[in-house]
N, CA, C and O atoms as a Tripos MOL2 file, in Angstrom:
@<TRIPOS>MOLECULE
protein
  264   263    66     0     0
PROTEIN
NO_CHARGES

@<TRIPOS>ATOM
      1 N          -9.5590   39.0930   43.2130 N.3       1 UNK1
      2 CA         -8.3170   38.6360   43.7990 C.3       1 UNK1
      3 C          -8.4740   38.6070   45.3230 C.2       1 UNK1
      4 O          -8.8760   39.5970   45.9340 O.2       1 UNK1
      5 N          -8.1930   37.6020   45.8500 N.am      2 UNK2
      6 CA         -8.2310   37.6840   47.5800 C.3       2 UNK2
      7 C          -7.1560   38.3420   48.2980 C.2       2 UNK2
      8 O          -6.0720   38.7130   47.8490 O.2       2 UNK2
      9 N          -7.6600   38.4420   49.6070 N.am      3 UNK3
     10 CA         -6.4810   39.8940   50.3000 C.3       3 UNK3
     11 C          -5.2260   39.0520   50.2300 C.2       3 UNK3
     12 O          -5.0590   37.8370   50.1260 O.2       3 UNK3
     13 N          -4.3450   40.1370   50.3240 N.am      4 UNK4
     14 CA         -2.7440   39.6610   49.3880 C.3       4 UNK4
     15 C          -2.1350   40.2380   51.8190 C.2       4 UNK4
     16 O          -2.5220   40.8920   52.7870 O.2       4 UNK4
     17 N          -1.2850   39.5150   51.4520 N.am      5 UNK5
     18 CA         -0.4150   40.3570   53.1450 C.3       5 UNK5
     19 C           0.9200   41.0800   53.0220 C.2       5 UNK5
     20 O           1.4740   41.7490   53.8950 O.2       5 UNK5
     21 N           1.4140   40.7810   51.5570 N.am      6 UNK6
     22 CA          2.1570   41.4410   51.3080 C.3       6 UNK6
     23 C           1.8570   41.9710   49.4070 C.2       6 UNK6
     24 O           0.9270   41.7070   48.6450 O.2       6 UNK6
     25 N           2.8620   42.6180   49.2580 N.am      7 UNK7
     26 CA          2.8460   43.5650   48.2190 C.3       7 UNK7
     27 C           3.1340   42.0920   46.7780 C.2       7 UNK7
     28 O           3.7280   41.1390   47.2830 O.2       7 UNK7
     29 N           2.8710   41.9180   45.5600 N.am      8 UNK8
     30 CA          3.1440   41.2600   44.7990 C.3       8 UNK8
     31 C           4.3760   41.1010   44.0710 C.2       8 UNK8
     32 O           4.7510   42.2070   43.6830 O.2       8 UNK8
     33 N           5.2450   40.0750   43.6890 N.am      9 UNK9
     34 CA          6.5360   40.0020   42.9250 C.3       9 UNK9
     35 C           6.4040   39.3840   41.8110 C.2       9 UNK9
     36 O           5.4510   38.6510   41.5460 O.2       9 UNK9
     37 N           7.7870   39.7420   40.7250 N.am     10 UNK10
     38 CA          7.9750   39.2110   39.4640 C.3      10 UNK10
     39 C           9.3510   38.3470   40.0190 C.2      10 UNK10
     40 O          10.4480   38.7540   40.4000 O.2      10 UNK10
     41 N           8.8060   37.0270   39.8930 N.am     11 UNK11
     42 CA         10.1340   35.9220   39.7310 C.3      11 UNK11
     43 C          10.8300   35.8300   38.5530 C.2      11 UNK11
     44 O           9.9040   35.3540   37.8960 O.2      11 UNK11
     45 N          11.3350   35.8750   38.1150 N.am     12 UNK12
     46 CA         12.3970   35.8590   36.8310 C.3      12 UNK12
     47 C          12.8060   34.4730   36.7850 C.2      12 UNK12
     48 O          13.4000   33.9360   37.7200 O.2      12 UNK12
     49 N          12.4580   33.8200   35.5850 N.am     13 UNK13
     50 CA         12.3520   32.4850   35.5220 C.3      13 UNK13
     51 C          13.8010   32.2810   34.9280 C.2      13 UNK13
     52 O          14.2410   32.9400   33.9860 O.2      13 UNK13
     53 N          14.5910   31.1370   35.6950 N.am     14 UNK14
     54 CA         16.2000   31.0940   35.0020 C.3      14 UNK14
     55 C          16.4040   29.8210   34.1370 C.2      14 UNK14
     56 O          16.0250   28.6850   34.4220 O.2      14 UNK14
     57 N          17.0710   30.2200   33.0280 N.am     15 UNK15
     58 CA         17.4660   28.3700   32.2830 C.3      15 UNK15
     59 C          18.1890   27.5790   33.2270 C.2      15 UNK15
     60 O          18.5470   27.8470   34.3740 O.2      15 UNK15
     61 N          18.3850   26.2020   32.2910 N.am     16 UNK16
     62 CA         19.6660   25.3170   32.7240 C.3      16 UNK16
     63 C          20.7130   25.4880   33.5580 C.2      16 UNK16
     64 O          21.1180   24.8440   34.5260 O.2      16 UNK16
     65 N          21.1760   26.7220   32.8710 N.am     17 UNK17
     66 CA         22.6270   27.1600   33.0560 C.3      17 UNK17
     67 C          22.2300   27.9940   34.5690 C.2      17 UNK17
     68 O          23.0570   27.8450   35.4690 O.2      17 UNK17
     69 N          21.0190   28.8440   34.8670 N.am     18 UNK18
     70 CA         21.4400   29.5160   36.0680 C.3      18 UNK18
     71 C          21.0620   30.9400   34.8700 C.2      18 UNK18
     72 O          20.8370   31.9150   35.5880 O.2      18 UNK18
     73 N          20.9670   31.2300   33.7990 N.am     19 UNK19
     74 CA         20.7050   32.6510   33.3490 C.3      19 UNK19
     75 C          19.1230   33.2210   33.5690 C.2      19 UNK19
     76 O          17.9600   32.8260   33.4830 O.2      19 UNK19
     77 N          19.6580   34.0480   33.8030 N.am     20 UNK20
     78 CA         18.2510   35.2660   33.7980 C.3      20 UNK20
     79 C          17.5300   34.5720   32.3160 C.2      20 UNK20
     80 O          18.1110   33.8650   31.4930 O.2      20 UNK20
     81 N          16.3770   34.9380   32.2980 N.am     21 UNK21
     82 CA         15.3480   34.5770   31.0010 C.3      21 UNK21
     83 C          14.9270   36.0060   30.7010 C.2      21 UNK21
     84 O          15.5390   36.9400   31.2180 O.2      21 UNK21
     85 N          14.0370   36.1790   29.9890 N.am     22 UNK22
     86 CA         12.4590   37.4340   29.9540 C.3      22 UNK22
     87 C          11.4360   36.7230   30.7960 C.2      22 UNK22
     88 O          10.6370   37.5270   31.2780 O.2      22 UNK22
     89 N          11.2210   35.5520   31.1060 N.am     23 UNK23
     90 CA         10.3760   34.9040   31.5910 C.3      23 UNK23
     91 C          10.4940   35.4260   32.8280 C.2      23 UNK23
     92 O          11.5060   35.7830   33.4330 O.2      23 UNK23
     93 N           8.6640   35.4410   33.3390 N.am     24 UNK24
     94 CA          8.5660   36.0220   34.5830 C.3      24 UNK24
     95 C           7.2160   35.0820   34.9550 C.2      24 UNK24
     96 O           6.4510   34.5150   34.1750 O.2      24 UNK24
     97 N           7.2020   35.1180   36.2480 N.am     25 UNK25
     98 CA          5.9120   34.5360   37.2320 C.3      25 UNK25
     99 C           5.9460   35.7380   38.3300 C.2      25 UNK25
    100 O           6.7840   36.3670   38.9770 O.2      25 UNK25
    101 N           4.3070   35.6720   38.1220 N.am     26 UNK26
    102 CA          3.9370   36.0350   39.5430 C.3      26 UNK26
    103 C           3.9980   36.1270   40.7920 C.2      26 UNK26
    104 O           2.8750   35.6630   40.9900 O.2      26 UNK26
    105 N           4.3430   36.3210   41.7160 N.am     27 UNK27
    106 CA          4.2590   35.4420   42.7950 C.3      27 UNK27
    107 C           3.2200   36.7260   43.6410 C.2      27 UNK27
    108 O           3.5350   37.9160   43.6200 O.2      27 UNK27
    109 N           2.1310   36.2640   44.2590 N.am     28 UNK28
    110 CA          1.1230   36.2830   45.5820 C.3      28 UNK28
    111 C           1.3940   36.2080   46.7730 C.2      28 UNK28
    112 O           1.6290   35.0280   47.0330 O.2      28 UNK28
    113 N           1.4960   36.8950   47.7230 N.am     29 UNK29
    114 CA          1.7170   36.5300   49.3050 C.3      29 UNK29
    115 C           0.3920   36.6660   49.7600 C.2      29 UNK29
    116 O           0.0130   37.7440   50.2180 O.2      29 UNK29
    117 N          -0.6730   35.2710   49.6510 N.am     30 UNK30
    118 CA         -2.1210   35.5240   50.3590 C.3      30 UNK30
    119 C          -2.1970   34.7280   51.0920 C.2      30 UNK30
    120 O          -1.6310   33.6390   51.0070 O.2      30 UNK30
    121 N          -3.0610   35.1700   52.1540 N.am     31 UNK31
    122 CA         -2.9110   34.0760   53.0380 C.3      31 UNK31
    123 C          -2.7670   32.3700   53.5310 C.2      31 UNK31
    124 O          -2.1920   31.7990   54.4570 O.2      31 UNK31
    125 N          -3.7750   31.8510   52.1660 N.am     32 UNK32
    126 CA         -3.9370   30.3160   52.3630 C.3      32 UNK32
    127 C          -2.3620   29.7680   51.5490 C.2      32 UNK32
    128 O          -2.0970   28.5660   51.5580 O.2      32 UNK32
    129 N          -1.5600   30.6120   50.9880 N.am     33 UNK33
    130 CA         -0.4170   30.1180   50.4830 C.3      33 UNK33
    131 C           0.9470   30.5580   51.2510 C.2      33 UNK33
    132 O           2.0490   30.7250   50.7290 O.2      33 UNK33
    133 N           0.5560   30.7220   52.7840 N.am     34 UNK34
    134 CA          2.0130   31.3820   53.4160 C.3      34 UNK34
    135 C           1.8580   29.9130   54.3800 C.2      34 UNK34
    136 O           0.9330   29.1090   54.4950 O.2      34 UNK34
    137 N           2.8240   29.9710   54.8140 N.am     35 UNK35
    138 CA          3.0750   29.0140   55.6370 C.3      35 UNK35
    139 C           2.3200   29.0850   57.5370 C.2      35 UNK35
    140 O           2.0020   30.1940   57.9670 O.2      35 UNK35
    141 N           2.2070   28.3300   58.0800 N.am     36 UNK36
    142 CA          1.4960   28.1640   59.1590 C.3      36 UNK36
    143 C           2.2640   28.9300   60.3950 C.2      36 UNK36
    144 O           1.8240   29.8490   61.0870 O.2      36 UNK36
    145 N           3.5830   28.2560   60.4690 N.am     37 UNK37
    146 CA          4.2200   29.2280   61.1600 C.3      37 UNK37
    147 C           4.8320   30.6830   61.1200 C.2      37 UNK37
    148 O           5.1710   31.3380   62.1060 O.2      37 UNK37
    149 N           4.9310   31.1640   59.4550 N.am     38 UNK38
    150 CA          4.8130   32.8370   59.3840 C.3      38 UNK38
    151 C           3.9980   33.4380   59.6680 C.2      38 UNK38
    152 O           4.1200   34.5980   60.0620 O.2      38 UNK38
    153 N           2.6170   32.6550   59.5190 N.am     39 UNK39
    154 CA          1.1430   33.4530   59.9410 C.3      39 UNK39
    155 C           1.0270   33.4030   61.3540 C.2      39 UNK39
    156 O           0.6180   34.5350   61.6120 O.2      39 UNK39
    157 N           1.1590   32.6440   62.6950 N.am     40 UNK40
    158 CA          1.5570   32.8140   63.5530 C.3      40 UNK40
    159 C           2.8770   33.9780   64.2400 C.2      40 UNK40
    160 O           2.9700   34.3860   65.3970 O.2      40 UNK40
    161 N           3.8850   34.3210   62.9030 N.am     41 UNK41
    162 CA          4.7450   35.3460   63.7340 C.3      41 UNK41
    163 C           4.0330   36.3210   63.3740 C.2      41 UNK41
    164 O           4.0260   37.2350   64.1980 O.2      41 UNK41
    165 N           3.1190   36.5720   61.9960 N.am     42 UNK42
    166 CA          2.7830   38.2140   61.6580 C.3      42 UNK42
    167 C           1.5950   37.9530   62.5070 C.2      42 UNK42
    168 O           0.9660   38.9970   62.6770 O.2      42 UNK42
    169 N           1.0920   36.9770   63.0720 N.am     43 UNK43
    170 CA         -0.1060   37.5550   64.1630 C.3      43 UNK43
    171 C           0.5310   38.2210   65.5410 C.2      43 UNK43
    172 O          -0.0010   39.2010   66.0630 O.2      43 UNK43
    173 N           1.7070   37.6020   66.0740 N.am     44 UNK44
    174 CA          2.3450   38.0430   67.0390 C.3      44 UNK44
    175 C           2.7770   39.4860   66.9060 C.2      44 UNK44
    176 O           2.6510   40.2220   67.8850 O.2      44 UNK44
    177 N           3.3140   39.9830   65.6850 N.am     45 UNK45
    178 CA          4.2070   41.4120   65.3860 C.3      45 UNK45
    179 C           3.3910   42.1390   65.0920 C.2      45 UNK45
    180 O           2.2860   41.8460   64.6350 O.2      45 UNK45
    181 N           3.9540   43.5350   65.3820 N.am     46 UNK46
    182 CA          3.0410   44.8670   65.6340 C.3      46 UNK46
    183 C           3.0750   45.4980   64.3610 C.2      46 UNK46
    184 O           2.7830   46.6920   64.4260 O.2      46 UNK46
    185 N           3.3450   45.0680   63.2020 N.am     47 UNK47
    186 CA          3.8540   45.5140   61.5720 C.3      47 UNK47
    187 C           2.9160   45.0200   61.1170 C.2      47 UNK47
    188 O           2.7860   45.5890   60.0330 O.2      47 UNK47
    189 N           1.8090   44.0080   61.2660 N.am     48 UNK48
    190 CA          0.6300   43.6300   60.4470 C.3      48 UNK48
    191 C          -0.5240   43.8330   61.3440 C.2      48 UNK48
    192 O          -1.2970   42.8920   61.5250 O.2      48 UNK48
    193 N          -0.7410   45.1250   62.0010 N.am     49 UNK49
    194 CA         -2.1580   45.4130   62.5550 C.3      49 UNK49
    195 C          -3.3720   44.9690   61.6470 C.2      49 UNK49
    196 O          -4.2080   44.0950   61.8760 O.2      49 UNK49
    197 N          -3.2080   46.0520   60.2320 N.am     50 UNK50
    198 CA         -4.3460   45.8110   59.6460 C.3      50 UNK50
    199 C          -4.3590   44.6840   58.9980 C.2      50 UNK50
    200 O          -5.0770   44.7570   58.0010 O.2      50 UNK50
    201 N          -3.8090   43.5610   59.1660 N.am     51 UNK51
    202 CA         -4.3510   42.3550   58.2600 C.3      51 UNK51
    203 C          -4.6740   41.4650   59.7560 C.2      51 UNK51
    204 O          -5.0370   40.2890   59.7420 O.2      51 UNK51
    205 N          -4.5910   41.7920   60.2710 N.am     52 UNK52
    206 CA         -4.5580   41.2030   61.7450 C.3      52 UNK52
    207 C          -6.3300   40.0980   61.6490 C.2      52 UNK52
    208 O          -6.5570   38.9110   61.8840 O.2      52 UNK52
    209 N          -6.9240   40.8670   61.3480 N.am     53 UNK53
    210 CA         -8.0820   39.7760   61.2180 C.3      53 UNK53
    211 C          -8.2330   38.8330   59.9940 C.2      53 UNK53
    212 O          -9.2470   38.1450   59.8720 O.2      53 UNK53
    213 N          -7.0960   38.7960   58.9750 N.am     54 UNK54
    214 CA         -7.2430   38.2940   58.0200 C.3      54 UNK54
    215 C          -6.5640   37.1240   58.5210 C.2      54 UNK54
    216 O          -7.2000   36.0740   58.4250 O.2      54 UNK54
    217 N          -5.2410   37.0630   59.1110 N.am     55 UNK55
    218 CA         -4.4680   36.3800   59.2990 C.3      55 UNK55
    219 C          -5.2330   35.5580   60.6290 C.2      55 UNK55
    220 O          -4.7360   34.4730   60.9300 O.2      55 UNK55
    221 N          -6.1980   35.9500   61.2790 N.am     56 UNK56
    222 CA         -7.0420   35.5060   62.4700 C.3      56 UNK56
    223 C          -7.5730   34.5070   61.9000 C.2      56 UNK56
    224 O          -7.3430   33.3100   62.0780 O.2      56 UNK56
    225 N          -8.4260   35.1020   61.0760 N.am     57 UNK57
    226 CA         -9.5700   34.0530   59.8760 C.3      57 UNK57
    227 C          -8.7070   32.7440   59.2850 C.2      57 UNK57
    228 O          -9.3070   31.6740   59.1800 O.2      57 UNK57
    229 N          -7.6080   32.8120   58.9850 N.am     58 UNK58
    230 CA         -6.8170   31.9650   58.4740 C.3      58 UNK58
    231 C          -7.0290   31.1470   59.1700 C.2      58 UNK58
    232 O          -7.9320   30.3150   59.0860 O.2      58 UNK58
    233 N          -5.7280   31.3230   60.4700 N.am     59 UNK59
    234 CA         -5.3350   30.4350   61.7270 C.3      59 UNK59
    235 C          -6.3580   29.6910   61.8040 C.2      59 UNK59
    236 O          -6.1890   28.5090   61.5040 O.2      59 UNK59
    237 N          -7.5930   30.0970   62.1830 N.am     60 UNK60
    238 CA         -9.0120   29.6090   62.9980 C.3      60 UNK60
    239 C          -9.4110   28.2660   61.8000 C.2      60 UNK60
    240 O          -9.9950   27.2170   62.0750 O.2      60 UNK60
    241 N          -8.8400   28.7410   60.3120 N.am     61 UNK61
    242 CA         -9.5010   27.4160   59.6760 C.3      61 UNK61
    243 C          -8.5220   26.5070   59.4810 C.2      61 UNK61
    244 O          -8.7860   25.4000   59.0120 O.2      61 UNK61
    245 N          -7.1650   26.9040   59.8490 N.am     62 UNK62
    246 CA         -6.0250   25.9070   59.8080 C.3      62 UNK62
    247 C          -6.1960   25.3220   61.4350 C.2      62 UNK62
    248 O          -5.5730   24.3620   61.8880 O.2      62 UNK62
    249 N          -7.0500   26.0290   62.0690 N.am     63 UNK63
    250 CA         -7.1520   25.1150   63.5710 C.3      63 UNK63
    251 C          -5.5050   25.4020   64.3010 C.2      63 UNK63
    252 O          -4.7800   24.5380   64.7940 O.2      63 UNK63
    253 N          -5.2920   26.5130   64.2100 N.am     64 UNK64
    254 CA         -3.6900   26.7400   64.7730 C.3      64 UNK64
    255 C          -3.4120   27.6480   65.3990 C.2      64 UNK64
    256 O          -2.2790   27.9610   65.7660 O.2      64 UNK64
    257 N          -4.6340   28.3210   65.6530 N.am     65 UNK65
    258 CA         -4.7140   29.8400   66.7970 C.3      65 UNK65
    259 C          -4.4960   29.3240   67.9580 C.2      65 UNK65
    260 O          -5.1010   28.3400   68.3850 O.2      65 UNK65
    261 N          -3.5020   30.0210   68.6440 N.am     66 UNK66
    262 CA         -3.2700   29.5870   70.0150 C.3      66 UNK66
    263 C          -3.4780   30.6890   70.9990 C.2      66 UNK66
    264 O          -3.3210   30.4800   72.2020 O.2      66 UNK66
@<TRIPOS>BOND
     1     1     2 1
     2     2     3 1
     3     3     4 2
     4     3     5 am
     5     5     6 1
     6     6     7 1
     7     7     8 2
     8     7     9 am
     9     9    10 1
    10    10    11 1
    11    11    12 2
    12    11    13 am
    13    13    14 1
    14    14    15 1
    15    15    16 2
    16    15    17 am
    17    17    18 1
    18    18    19 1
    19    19    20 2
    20    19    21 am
    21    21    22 1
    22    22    23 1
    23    23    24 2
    24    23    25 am
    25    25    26 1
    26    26    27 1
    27    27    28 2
    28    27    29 am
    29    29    30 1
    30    30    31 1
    31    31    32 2
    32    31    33 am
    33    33    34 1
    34    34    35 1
    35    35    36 2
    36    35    37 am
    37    37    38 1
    38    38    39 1
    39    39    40 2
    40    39    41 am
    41    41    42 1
    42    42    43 1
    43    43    44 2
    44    43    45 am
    45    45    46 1
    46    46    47 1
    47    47    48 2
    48    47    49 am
    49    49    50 1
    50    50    51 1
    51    51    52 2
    52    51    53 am
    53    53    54 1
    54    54    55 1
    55    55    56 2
    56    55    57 am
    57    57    58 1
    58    58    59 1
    59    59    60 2
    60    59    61 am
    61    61    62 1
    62    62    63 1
    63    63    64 2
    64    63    65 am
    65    65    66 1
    66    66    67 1
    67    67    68 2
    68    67    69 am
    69    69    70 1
    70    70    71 1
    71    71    72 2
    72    71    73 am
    73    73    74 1
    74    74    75 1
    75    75    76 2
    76    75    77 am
    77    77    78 1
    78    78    79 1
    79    79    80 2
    80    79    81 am
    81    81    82 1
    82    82    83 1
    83    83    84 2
    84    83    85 am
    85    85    86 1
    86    86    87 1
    87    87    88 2
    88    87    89 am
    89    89    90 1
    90    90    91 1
    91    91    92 2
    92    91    93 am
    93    93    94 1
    94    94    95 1
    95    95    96 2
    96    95    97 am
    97    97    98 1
    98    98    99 1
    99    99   100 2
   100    99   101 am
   101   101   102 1
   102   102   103 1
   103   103   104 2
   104   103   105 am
   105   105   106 1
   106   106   107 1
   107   107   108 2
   108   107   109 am
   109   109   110 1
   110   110   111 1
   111   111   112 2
   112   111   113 am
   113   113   114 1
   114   114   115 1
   115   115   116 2
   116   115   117 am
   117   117   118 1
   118   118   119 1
   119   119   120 2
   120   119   121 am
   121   121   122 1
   122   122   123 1
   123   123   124 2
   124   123   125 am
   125   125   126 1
   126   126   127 1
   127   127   128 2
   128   127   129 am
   129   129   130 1
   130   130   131 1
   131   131   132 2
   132   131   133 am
   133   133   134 1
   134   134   135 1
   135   135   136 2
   136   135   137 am
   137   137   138 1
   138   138   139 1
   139   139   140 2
   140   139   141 am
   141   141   142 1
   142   142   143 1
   143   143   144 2
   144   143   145 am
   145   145   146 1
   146   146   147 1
   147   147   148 2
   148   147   149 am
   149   149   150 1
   150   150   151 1
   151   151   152 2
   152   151   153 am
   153   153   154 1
   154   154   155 1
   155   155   156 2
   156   155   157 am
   157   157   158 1
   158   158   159 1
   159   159   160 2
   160   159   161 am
   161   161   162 1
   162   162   163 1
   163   163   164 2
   164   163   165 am
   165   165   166 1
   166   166   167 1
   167   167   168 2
   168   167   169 am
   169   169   170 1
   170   170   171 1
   171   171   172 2
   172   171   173 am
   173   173   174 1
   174   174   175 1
   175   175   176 2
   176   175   177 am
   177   177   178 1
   178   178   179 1
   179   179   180 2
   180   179   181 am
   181   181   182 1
   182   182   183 1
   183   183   184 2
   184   183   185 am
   185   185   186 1
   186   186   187 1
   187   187   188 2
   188   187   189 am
   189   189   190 1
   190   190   191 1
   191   191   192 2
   192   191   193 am
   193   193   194 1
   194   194   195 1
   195   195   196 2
   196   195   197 am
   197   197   198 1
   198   198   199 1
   199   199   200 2
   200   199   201 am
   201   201   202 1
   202   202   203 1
   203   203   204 2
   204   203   205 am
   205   205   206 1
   206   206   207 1
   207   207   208 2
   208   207   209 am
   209   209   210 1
   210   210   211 1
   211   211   212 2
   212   211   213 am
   213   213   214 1
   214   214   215 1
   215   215   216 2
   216   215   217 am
   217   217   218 1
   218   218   219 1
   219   219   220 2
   220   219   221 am
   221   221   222 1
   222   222   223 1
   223   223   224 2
   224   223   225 am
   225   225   226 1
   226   226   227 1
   227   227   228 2
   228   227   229 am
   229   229   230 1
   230   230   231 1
   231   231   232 2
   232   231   233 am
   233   233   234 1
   234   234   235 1
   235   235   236 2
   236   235   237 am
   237   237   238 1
   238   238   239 1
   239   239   240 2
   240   239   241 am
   241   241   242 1
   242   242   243 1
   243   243   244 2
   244   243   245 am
   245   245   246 1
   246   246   247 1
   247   247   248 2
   248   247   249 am
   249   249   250 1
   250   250   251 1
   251   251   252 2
   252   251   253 am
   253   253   254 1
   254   254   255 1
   255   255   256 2
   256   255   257 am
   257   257   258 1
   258   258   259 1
   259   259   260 2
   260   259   261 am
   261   261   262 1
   262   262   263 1
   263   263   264 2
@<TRIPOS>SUBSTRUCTURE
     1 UNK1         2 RESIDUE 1 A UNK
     2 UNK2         6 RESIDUE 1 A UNK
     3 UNK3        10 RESIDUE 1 A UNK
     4 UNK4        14 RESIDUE 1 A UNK
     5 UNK5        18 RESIDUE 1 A UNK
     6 UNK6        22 RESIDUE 1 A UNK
     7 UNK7        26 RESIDUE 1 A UNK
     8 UNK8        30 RESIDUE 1 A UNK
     9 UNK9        34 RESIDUE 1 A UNK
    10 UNK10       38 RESIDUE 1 A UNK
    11 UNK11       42 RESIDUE 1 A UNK
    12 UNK12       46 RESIDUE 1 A UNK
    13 UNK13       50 RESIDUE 1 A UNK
    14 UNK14       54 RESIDUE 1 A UNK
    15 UNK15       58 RESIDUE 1 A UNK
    16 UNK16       62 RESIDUE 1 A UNK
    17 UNK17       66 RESIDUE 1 A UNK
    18 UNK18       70 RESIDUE 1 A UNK
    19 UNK19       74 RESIDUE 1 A UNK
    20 UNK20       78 RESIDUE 1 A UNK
    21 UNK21       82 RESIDUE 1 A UNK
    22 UNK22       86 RESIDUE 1 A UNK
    23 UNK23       90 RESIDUE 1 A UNK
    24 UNK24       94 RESIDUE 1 A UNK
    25 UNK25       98 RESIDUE 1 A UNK
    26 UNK26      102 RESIDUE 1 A UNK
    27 UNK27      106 RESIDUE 1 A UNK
    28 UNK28      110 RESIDUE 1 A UNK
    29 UNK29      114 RESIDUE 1 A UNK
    30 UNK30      118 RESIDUE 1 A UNK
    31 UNK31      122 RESIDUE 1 A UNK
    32 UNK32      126 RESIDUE 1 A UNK
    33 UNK33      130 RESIDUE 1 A UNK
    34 UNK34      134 RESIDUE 1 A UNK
    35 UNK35      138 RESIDUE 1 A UNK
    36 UNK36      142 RESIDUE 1 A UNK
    37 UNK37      146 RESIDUE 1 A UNK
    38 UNK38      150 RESIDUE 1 A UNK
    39 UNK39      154 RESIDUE 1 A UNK
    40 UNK40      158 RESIDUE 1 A UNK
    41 UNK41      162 RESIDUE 1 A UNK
    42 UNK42      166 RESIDUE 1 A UNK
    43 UNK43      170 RESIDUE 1 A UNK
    44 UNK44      174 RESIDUE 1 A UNK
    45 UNK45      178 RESIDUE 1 A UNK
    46 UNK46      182 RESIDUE 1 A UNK
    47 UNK47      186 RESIDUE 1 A UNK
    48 UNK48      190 RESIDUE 1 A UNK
    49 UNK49      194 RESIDUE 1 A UNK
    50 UNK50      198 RESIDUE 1 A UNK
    51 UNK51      202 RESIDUE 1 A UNK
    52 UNK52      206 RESIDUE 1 A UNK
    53 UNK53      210 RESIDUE 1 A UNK
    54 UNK54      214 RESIDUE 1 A UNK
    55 UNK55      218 RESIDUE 1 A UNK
    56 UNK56      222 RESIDUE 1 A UNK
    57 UNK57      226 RESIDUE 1 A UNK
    58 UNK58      230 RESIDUE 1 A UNK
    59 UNK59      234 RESIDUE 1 A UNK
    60 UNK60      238 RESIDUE 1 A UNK
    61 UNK61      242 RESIDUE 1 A UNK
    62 UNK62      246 RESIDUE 1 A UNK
    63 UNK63      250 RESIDUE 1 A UNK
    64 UNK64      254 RESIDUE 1 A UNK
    65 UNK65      258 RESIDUE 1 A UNK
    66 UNK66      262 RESIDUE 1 A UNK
């Protein structure tokens, strides 16, 4: 599994109507699936030291390190 930046969730999949199911998804917070400009604020904020080079590595291949 590749480094995650945040902790993992269960989405609760809803019917038609808007009801809760049993159905569940995954959801991943890794880097190549966060958005360009969140990875730019958690490079700025002092709350993601240690992923700090993960989120570096990102930027540098999205060409968006400033």
């Amino acid at each position: 599994m590749p480094a995650k930046l945040k902790p993992s969730i269960k989405e609760y999949v809803r019917d038609a109507r808007g009801k809760m199911t049993n159905k569940f998804i995954w959801k991943h917070f890794t880097p190549h699936n966060t958005p360009t400009v969140e990875l730019q604020k958690m490079y700025k904020s002092d709350s993601f030291k240690r992923k700090k080079t993960i989120i570096k590595r990102e930027l540098e291949k999205r060409n968006a390190l400033q």
